[in-house]
ROSE-439723 format. One record per residue (C-alpha): chain; x, y, z. Coordinates in steps of 0.1 Angstrom, whole numbers. Each point is the difference from the previous one (the first is absolute). Last residue first. Example, Ala and Ser with C-alpha at 12.3 -4.5 7.8 and 13.67 -1.06 7.14 Angstrom:
(A, (137, -11, 71))
(A, (-14, -34, 7))
END
This chain:
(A, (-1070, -2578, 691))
(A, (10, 21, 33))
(A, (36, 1, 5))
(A, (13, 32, -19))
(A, (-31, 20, 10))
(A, (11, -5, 38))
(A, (24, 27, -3))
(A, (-30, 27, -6))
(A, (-9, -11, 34))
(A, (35, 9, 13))
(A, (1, 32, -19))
(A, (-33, 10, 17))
(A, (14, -5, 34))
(A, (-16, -26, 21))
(A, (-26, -3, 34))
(A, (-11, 33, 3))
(A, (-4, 6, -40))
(A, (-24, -31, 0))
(A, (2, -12, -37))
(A, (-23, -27, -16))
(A, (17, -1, -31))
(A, (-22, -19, -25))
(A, (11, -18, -34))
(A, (-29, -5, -20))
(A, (-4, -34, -13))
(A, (-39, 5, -2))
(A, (-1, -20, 31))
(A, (20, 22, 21))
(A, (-25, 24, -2))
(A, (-21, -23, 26))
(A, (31, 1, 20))
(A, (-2, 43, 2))
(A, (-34, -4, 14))
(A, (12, -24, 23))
(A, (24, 18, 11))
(A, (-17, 32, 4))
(A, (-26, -17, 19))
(A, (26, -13, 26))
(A, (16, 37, 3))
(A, (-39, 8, 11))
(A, (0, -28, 23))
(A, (31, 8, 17))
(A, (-9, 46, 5))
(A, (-33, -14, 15))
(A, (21, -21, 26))
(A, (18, 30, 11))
(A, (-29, 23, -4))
(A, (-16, -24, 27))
(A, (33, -5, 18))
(A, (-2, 39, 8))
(A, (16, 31, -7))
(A, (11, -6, -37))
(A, (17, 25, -19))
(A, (0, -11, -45))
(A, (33, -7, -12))
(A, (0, -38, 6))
(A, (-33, -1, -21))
(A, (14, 19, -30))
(A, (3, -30, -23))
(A, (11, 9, -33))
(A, (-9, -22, -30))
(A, (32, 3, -24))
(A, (-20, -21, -34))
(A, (26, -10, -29))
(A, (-13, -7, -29))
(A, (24, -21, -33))
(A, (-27, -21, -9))
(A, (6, -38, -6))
(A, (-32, -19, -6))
(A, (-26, 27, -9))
(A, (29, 9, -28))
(A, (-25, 20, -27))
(A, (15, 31, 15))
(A, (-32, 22, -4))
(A, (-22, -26, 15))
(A, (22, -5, 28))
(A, (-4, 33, 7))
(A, (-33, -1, 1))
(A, (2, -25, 27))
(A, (18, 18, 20))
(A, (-26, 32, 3))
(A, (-31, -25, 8))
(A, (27, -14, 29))
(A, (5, 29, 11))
(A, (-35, 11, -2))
(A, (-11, -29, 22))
(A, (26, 8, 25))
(A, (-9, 34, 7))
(A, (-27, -9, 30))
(A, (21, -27, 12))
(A, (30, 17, 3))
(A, (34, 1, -19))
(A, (25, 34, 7))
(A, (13, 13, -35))
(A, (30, -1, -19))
(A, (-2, -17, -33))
(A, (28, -10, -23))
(A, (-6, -9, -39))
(A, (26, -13, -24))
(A, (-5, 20, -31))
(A, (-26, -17, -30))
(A, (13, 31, -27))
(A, (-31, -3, -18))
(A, (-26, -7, 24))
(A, (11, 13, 34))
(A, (6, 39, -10))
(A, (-31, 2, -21))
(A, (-19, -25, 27))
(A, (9, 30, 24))
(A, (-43, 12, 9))
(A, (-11, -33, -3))
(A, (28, -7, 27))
(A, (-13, 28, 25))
(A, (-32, -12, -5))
(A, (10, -35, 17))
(A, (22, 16, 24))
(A, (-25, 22, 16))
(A, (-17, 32, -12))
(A, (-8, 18, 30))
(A, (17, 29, -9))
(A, (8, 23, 24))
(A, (2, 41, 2))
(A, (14, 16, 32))
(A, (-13, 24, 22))
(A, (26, 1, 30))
(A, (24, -22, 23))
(A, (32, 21, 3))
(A, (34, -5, -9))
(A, (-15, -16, -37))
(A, (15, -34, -7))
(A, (-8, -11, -30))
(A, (13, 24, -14))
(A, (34, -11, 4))
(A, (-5, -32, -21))
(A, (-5, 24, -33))
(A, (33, 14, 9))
(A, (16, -30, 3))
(A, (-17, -15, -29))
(A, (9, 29, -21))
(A, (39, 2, 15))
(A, (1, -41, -11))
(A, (-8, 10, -40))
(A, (26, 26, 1))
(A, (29, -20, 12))
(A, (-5, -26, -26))
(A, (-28, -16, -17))
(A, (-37, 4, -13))
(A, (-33, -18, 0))
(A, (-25, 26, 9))
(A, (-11, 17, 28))
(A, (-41, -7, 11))
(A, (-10, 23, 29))
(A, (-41, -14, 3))
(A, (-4, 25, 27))
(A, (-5, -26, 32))
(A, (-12, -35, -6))
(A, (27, -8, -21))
(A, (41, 15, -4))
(A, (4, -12, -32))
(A, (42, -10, -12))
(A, (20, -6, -24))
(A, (36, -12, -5))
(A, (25, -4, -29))
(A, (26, -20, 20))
(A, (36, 8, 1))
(A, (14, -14, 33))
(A, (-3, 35, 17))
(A, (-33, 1, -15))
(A, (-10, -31, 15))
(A, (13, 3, 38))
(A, (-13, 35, 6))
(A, (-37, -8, -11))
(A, (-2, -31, 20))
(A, (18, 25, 27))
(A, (-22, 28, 0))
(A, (-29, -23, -7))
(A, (6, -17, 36))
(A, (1, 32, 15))
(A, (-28, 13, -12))
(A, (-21, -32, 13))
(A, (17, 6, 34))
(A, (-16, 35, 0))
(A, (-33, -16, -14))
(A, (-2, -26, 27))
(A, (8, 21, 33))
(A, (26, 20, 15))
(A, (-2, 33, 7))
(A, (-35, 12, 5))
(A, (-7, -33, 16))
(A, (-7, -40, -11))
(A, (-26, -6, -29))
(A, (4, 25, -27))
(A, (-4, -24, -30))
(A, (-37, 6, 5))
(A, (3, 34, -18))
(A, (9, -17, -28))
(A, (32, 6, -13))
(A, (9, -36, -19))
(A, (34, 0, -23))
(A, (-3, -19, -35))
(A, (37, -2, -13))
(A, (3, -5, -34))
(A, (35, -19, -8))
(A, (16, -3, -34))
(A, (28, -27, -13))
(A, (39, 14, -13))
(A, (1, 12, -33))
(A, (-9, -4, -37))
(A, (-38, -7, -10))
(A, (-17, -27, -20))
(A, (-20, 10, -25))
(A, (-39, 5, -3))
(A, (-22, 7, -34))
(A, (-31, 17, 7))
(A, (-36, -13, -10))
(A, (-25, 29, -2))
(A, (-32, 3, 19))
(A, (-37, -3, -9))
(A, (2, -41, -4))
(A, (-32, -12, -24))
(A, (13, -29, -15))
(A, (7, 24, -32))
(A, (22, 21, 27))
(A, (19, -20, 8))
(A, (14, -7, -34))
(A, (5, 35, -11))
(A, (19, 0, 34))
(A, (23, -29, -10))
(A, (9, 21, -30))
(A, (3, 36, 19))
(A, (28, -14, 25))
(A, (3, 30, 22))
(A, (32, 3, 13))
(A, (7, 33, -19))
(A, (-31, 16, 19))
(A, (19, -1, 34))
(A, (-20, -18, 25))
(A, (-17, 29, 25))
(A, (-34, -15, 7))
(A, (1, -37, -7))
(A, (-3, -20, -38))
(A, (-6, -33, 1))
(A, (31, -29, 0))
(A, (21, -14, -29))
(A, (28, -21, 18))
(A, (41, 1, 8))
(A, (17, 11, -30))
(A, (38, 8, 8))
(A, (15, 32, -16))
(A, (7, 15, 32))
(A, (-22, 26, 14))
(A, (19, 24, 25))
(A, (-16, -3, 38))
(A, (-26, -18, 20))
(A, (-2, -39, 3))
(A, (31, -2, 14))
(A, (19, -32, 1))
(A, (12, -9, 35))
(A, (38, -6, 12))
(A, (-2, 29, 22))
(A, (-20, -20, 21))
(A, (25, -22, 11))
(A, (4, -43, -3))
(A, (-31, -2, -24))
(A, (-16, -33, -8))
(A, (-22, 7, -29))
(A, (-40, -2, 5))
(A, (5, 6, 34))
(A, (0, 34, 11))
(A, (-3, 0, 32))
(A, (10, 37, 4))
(A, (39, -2, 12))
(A, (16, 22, 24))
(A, (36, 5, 7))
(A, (20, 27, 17))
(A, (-24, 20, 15))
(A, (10, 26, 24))
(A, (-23, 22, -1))
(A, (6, 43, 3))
(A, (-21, 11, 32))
(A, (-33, 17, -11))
(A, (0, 32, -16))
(A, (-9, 31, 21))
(A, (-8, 38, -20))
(A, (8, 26, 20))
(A, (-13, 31, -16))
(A, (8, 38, 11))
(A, (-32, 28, 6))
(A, (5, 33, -8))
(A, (-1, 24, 33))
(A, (-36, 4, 24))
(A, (-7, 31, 14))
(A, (-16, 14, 28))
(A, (0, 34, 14))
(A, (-11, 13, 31))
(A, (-11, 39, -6))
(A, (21, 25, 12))
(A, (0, 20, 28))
(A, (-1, -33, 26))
(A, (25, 11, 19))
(A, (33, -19, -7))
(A, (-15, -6, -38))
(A, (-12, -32, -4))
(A, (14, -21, -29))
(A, (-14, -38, -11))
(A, (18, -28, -19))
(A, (-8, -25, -21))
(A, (30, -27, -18))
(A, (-15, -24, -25))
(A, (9, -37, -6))
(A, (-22, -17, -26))
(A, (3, -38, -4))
(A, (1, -27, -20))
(A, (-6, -37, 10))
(A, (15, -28, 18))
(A, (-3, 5, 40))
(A, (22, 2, 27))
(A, (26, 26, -10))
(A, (16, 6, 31))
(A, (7, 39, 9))
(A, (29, 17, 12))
(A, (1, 36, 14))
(A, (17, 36, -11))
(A, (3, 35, 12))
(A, (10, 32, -20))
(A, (-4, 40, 11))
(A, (11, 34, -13))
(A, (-12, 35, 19))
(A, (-2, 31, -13))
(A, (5, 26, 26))
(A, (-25, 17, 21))
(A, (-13, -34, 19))
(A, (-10, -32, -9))
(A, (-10, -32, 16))
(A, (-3, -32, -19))
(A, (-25, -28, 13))
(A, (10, -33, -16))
(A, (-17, -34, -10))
(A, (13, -31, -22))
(A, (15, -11, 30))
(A, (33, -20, 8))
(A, (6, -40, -4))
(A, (-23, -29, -13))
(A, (-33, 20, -12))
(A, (-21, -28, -17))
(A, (-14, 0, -33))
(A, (-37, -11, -6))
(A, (-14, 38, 3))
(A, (21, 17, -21))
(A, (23, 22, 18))
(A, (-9, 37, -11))
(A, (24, 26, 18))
(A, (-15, 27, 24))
(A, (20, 32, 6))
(A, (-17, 26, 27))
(A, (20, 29, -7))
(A, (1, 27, 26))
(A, (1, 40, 10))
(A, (22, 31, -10))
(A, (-3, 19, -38))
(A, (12, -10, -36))
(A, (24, -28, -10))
(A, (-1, -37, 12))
(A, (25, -27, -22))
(A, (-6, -34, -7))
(A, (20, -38, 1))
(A, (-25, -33, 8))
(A, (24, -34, 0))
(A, (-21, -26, -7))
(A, (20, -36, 5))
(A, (-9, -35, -12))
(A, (-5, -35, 15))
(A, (-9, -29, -22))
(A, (-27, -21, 10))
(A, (-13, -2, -35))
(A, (28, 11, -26))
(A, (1, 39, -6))
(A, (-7, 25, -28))
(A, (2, 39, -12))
(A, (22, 4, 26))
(A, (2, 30, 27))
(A, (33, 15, -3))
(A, (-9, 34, 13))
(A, (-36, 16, 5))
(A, (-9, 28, 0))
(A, (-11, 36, 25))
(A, (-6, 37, -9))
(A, (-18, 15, 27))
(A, (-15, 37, 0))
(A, (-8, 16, 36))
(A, (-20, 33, -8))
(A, (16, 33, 2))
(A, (-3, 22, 31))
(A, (-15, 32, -4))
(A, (-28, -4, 20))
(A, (23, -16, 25))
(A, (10, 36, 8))
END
């Protein structure tokens, strides 16, 4: 008579799962489904990504069926431990109560979890901008926005100038002394000042563990550089180097902080795979932004972990961009140099006392920087909070 016996179908989702979550936040999965057809079980598997820790209840079930339907819900807690975005499926497999029919296995449309770093809370930060004493940021003069009717120089031509600025007299000019490219009018511009943000992902960034290391902390710190100056009304920009070459350009608002979020979150796949790098460096990675750092001269900020072997072509990178702002004297950079050596597991006083002299390199390294009149962070996210550290902007001269 089993013969005749229908298969086991299995309809199962998902109910008020988020779309998003803060790190460390803890969220519920509550599985609902229905099992029609003949006797036997349901084996019912929910996906956890791997970095997330189960804090109460099981994402796994064995459902027994008999004659009559049968309905069926559980539910379990999870931690979100990790930034990044996720895929959450839900897998089961049937078997008929006597092995008639053939074991099936199916797998239902995946749900995404996408988790955001905890929300800052900066109050104040300053870039040392000192060419005009400045009590609050938001006090700054943009260098991006509406063109007012102010003349501020004739400059050459760059790749995507509008052609009404072009001043075709003084190019006439140029070129009889033998310039190729046009001369352009520039004008002062309304608004508040712009920022480019220059965020390091190389793969050596990911010094510490699969869940905390450089590069996660480095995220974390553009999340909320990036969080503080658009909510103050900053036009900002930013290049993710030494990974894809993501470049998003200067914009404001609500929108502009959603693409570096989301560009932030892919940084950090939920499992370690095939991935494409760049090993560009800083110094390239400013050749390839002079069109954002020459005409609208933003104040620059730099996230990155200082070593001795990428020193030199930080300090090639810098230097350019002194060149661009014409201001070797007073330039408006700020450096964050992570230090990740407090995050890395030590077994021994050996590691212990290699972990101390590699911090002392980084400080060094970062002093040498120092000279250009860079202002350098050196930031150990075990010690202090990023909005702390941030903080210190205000005093440092």
């Amino acid at each position: 008579m089993g013969l005749f016996i229908a298969p086991l179908k299995v309809k199962i989702k998902k109910t008020g799962l988020p779309s998003s979550a803060r790190l460390d936040e803890t969220i519920e999965v509550k599985i609902a489904g229905e099992i029609t057809g003949g006797p036997g079980a349901v084996v019912i598997c929910d996906e956890v990504p791997e970095p997330f820790q189960l804090v109460e209840g099981n994402n796994f079930k064995i459902v027994s069926k008999g004659f009559k339907d049968k309905a069926f819900s559980f539910s379990y807690k999870i931690q979100c431990t990790k930034c990044g975005s996720y895929r959450l499926g839900v897998g089961w497999e049937t078997r008929h109560i006597v092995g008639l029919t053939r074991t099936r296995v199916s797998i239902e449309e995946a749900g995404q979890l996408r988790v955001f770093p905890i929300s800052p809370k900066i109050r104040k930060m300053k870039l040392p901008l000192r060419t005009i004493q400045r009590i609050h940021p938001s006090e700054g003069i943009a260098k991006i926005g509406p063109l007012s009717t102010d003349f501020k120089e004739i400059r050459n031509y760059f790749y995507g100038d509008p052609f009404k600025i072009i001043n075709w007299k003084a190019s006439a000019r140029a070129a009889g002394r033998g310039k190729l490219y046009p001369m352009v009018n520039e004008y002062e511009r309304e608004g508040k000042l712009s920022i480019w943000l220059f965020l390091d992902a190389s793969p050596d960034l990911r010094v510490g563990t699969s869940f905390e290391n450089a590069l996660e902390y480095g995220i974390r710190a553009a999340y909320s550089v990036s969080y503080y100056f658009v909510s103050k009304g900053y036009s900002l920009g930013m290049y993710i180097y030494n990974h894809q070459g993501e470049t998003l350009h200067f914009d404001t608002g609500k929108k502009q902080f959603i693409k570096i979020a989301d560009n932030l979150l892919k940084l950090t796949p939920p499992k370690v795979g095939l991935q494409i790098f760049w090993d560009e460096g800083f110094s390239k990675a400013v050749e390839r932004n002079q069109r954002y750092l020459i005409p609208q001269s933003p104040g620059i900020v730099i996230i990155t972990h200082v070593t001795t072997s990428n020193w030199g072509n930080l300090l090639n990178g810098l230097r350019k961009i002194l060149v661009y702002k014409r201001k070797k004297r007073q330039p408006n950079i700020l450096l964050i140099n992570i230090l990740p050596y407090d995050i890395i597991p030590k077994v021994n006083n050996w590691e212990i006392s290699a972990a101390k002299m590699l911090e002392v390199a980084s400080r060094s390294a970062s002093n040498r920087l120092r000279n250009l009149g860079v202002t350098v962070l050196d930031w150990d996210p075990k010690k202090e909070n990023m909005e702390t550290t941030l903080l210190s902007t205000i005093r440092l001269r």
